[in-house]
C-alpha positions in Angstrom: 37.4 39.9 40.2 34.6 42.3 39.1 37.3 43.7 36.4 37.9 40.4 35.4 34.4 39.7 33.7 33.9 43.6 32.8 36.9 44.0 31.0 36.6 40.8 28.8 33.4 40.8 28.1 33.5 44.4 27.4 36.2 43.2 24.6 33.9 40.7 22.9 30.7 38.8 22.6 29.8 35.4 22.7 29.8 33.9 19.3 27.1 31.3 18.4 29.6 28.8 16.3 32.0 28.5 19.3 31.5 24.6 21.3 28.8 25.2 24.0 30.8 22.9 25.7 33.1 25.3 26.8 30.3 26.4 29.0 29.3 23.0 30.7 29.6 22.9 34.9 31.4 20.3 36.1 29.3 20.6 39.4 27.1 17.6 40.1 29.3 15.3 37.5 32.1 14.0 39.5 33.6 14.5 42.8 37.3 14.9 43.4 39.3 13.5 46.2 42.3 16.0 47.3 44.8 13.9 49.1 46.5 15.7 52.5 50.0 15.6 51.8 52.8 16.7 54.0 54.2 20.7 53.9 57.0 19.8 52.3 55.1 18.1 49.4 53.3 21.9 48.5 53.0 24.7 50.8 56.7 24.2 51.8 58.3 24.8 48.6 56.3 27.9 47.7 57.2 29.6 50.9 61.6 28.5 50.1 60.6 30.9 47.0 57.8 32.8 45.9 58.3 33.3 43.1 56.6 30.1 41.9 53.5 32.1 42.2 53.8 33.8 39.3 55.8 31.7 36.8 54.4 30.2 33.9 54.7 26.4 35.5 52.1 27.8 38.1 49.3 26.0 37.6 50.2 23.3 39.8 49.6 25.6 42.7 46.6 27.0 41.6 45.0 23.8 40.8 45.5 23.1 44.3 44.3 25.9 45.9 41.3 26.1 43.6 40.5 22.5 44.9 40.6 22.6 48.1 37.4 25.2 48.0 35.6 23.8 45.1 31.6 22.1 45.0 33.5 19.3 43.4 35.6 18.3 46.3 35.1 15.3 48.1 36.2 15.0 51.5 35.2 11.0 51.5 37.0 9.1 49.1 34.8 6.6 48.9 32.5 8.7 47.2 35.0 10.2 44.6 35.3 9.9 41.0 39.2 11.0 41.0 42.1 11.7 43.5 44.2 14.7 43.5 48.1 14.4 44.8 49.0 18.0 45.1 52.6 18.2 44.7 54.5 20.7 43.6 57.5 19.7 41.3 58.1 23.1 39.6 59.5 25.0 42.8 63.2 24.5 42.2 64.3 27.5 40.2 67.2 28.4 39.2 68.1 32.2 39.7 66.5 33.4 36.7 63.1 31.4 37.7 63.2 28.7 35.7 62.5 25.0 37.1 64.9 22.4 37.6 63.7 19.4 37.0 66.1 16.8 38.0 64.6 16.2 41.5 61.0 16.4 40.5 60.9 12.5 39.6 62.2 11.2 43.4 59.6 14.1 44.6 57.1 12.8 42.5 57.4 8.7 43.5 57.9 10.2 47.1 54.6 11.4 47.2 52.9 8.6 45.3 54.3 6.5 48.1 52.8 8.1 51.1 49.7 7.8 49.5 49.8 4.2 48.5 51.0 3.6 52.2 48.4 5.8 53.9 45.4 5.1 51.9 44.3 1.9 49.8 42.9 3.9 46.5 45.9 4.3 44.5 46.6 0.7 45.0 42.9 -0.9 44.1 43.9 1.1 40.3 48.0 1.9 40.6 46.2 5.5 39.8 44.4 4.6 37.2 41.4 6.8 38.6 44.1 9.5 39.9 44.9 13.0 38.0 48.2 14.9 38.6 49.1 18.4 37.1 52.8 18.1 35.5 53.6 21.7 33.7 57.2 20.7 33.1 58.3 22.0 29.6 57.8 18.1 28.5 55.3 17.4 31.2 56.5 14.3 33.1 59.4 13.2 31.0 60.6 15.7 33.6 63.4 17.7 31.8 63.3 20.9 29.9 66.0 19.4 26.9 63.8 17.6 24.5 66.6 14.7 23.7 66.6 14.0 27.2 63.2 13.9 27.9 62.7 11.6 24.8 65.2 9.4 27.0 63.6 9.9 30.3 60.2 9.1 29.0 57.2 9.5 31.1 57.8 8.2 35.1 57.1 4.7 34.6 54.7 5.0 38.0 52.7 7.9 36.5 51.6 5.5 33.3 48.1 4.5 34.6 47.1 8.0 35.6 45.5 10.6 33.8 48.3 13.5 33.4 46.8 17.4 33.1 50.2 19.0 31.6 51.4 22.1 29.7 53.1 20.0 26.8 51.1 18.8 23.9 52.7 16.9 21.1 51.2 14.3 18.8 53.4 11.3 18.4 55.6 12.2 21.1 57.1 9.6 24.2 56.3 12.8 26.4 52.7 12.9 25.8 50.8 10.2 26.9 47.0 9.1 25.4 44.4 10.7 27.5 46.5 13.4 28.7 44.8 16.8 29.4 46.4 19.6 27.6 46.0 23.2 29.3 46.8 26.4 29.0 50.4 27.8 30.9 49.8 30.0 33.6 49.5 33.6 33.0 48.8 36.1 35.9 45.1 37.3 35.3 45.6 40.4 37.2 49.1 41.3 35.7 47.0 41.1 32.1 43.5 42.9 33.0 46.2 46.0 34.1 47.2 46.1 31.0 44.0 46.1 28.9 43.4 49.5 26.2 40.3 50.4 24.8 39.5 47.9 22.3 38.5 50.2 19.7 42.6 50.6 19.0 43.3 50.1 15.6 45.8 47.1 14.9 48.6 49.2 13.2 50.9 46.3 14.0 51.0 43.7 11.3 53.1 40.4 12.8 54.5 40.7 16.1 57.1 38.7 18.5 59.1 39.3 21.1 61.4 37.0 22.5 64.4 34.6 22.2 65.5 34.2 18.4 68.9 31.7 19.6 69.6 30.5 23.0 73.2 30.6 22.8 73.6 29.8 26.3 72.4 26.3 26.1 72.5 26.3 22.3 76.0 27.6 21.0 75.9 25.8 17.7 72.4 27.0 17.1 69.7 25.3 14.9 68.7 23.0 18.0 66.6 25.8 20.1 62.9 25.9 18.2 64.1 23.3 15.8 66.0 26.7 14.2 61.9 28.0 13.5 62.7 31.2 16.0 66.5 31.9 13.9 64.5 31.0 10.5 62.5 34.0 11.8 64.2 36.3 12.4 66.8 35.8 9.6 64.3 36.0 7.3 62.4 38.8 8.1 64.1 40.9 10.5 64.3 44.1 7.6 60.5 43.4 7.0 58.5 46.1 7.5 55.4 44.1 8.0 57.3 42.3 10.8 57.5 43.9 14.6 60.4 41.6 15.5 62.6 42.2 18.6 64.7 39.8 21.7 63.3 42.7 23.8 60.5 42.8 25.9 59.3 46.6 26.1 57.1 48.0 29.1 54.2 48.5 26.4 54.7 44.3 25.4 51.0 43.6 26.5 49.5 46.8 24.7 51.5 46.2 21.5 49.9 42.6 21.4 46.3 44.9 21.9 47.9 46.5 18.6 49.0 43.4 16.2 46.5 41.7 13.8 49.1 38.3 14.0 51.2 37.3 17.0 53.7 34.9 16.4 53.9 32.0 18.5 56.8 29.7 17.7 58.1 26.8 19.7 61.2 27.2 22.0 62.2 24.6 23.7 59.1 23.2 24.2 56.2 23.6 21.7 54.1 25.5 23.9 54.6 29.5 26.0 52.9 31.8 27.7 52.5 33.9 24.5 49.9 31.9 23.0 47.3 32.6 26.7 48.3 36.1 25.6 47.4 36.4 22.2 43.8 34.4 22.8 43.1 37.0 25.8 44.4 40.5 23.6 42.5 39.1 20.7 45.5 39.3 18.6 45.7 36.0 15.9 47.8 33.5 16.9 50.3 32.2 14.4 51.7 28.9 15.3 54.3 27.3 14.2 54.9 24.3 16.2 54.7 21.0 14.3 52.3 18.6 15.9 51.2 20.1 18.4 48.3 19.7 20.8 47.0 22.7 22.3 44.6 23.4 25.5 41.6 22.2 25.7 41.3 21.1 22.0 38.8 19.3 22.2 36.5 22.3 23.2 38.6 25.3 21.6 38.1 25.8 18.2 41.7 26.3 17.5 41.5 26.4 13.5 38.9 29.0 14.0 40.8 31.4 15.6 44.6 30.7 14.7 46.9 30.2 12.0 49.3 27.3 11.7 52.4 27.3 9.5 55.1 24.4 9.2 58.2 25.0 10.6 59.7 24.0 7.3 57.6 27.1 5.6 58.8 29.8 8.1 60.5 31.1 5.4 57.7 31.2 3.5 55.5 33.2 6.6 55.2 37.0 5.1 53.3 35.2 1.8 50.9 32.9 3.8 50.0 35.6 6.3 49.4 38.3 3.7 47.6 35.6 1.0 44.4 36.1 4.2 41.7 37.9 2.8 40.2 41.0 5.0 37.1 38.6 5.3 39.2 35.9 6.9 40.9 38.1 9.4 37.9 39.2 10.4 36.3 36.2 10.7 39.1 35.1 13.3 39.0 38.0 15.4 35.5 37.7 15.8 36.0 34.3 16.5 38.8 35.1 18.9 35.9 37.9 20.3 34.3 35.1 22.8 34.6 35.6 25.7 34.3 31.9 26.7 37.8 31.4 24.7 39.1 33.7 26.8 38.2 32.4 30.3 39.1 29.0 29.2 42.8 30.1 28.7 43.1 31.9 32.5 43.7 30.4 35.9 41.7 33.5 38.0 41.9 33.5 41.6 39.2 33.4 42.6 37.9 31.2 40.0 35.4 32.4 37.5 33.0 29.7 35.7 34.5 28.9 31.8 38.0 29.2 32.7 40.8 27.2 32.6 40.1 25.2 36.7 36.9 24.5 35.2 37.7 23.3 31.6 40.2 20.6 33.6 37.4 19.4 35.9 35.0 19.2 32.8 37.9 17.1 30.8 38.1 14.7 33.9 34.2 14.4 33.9 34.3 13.4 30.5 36.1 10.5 31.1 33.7 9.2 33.2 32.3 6.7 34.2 35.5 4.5 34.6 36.1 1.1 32.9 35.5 -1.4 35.5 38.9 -2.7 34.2 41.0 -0.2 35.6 40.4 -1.8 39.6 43.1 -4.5 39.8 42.4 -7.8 41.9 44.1 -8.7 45.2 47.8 -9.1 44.5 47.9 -7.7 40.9 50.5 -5.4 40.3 51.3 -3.7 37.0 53.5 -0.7 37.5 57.4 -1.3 37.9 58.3 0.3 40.8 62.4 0.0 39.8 61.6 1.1 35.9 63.7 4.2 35.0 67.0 6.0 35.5 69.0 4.5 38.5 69.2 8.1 40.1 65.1 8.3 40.3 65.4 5.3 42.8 67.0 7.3 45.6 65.1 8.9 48.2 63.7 12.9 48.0 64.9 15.1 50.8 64.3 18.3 50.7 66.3 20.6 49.9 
């Protein structure tokens, strides 16, 4: 993992402005609890298919396994500042690898209810000192249809615990106050492969490749993206200053290396992959995702380093992009240059210090010390146990 810290740093210095606390160690400022779940909470469903490893709802694996060998971990809960139930609820994929969500709740209240039976912590708080990593496309409204996850709302027994999810939307049923906002997963070794000197010029003005309609679950169009990705490419598809394509080419990753703006619309959820890739390729991300929250806000200076347009002024994205002097590109890309943003927005294994395992412990840490409030007195319940769709009440198996 030599490569790792050669190659970035290699690409960029450390910038003075950029929050120092992006830098902190969580080590010495809480301890962490990792509860000992059965197989087929974790290790089971990773080994059914492997190729959970690698997708973008990864984290939840990684988190785990980062854990389990950290300074931070506890291995007597009296002593701990938070509890970690390490269960994996991404690991049903369809055959094209993406999650299905529809047994993630029953898996989810499974597991919270072998805790609450084997140990007495999550029932002195009902989880109120208890963290759970949720990288569903709307984090624990547990469905990838944003309609339906409105419906679904957040699992009612998750509502006193701190969530660490991919989704980040202000004003939204699906994102929950306190939340921790982070980063998708993006294999770190998969991008340091593709890494070209950085002294290639950016010949590439805006660039995007992916989905522009999802006509398979979208046949009417204008739902997918809120109709931002169709506005897109409708509107600038014969634009030369646009690098526009549904087509992901071998050279994706050194085209990025190549583009002073990549685009980084919503899709079905506000958040992708693309935007890890921009921050790491030091290519400007543009995005257009109306209130959203992004990782680690808090400590990334997003407005620094990015451009944010409307979805309503997609149509208006060649003029706002081109209106940026010389001087304010290149005060981003220097911004984008430090190599502490760059960490922050990886999951490496091993783990590196600045990156994304330890920007989630130093979130947590921050919330510390807890109100004495959040310990409940003999034979106070809060939580509804029955709250939420009927099919949520039946028992997990599985599969």
């Amino acid at each position: 993992m030599f490569v790792f810290t050669t190659c970035i740093k290699g690409r960029g210095r450390r910038i003075a402005r950029t929050n120092d606390t992006l830098r902190d160690d969580p080590v010495g400022r809480l301890k962490v609890y990792v509860y000992e779940l059965p197989t087929e909470y974790n290790q089971d469903v990773v080994e059914r298919d492997e190729r959970c490893l690698s997708h973008m709802f990864a984290a939840e694996i990684f988190l785990h396994r980062f854990l389990l060998s950290s300074a931070v971990r506890t291995l007597n809960p009296d002593e701990a500042d938070w509890f970690f139930t390490p269960v994996y609820t991404t690991c049903d994929l369809t055959n094209n690898g993406l999650p299905l969500p529809f047994d993630s709740p029953r898996m989810m209240r499974s597991a919270i209810q072998y805790i609450a039976n084997k140990w007495s912590y999550w029932n002195r708080t009902e989880g109120a000192d208890h963290f759970f990593i949720v990288p569903h496309d709307f984090g624990a409204c547990f469905h990838y249809k944003e309609e339906k996850a409105i419906e679904r709302g957040i699992l009612p027994i998750l509502q006193r615990a701190t969530l660490v999810q991919t989704f980040g939307q202000s004003y939204h049923v699906c994102m929950k106050k306190g939340s921790i906002v982070i980063p998708p997963y993006a294999p770190t070794a998969r991008i340091l492969a593709h890494l070209i000197p950085p002294s290639t010029p950016r010949s590439i003005f805006a660039y995007f490749r992916g989905l522009f309609y999802d006509v398979g679950n979208d046949p009417e169009g204008g739902y997918y993206a809120r109709g931002a990705r169709a506005s897109i490419w409708e509107n600038f598809k014969n634009n030369a200053l646009f690098d526009l394509s549904s087509e992901h080419p071998a050279t994706y990753y050194e085209d990025m290396q190549r583009a002073i703006f990549c685009l980084c619309p919503l899709g079905w959820a506000p958040w992708s992959p693309r935007l890890v890739e921009a921050v790491v390729f030091g290519c400007i991300p543009v995005i257009i995702a109306d209130d959203i929250v992004l990782p680690f806000a808090d400590v990334i200076p997003w407005k620094e380093i990015g451009v944010f347009v409307a979805e309503h002024d997609v149509p208006n994205l060649d003029a706002i992009l081109t209106s940026l002097s010389a001087v304010e590109i290149l005060k981003k890309q220097r911004a984008l240059a430090d190599v502490s943003i760059k960490q922050a927005m990886l999951f490496p294994h091993p783990s590196l210090p600045n990156d994304a395992f330890h920007q989630i412990l130093n979130g947590l840490a921050r919330k510390l010390p807890h109100d004495p409030n959040i310990y409940l007195k003999d034979g106070i319940r809060i939580l509804n146990w029955t709250a939420g769709p009927r099919g949520d009440m039946q028992p997990w198996k599985q599969q």
